[in-house]
C-alpha positions, 0 to 999 in steps of 0.5 A: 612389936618383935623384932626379925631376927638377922640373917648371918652373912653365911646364910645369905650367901647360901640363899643366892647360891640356891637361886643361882643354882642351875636347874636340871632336868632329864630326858629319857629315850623310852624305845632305849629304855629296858626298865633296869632301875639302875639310873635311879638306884645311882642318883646320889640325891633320890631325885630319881623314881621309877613310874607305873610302868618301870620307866625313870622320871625326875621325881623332884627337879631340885635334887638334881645337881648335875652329877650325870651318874644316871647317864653314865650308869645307863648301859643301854644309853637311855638317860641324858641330863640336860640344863635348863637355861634361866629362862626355861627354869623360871617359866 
């Protein structure tokens, strides 16, 4: 039988980082919205995507980390980040 590897100290401490991390999402205020792509094309992560109808969504909520650069790009004011809270993320 093989044995497992071990994992570093390094390793571990990133892996209970990444399960602490908070989780975010967006809400976007679709009557504001006027479909200009610039939330998207400022998010750092690509965690933004434009859907069928030009309107933003969060495309993968783990890229997320927070930075609010969609919210504060958005000139018509249509975007908000918001943290989930623990119970919310989990569920």
């Amino acid at each position: 039988m093989a044995k497992r590897p071990k994992t570093s100290k390094k390793a571990k401490a990133k892996a209970a980082k990444k399960k602490d991390a908070p989780v975010y999402e967006i809400e976007v205020y679709e009557d504001w919205c006027k479909k200009c792509g610039l939330c998207e094309a400022f998010c750092p992560q690509e965690g933004l995507e434009m859907d069928e109808e030009g309107r933003v969504r969060l495309a993968d909520s783990s890229k997320c980390t927070g930075c609010r650069l969609c919210e504060l790009r958005c000139p018509d004011f249509a975007i908000r980040v918001k943290e989930k809270k623990a119970r919310e993320a989990q569920g």
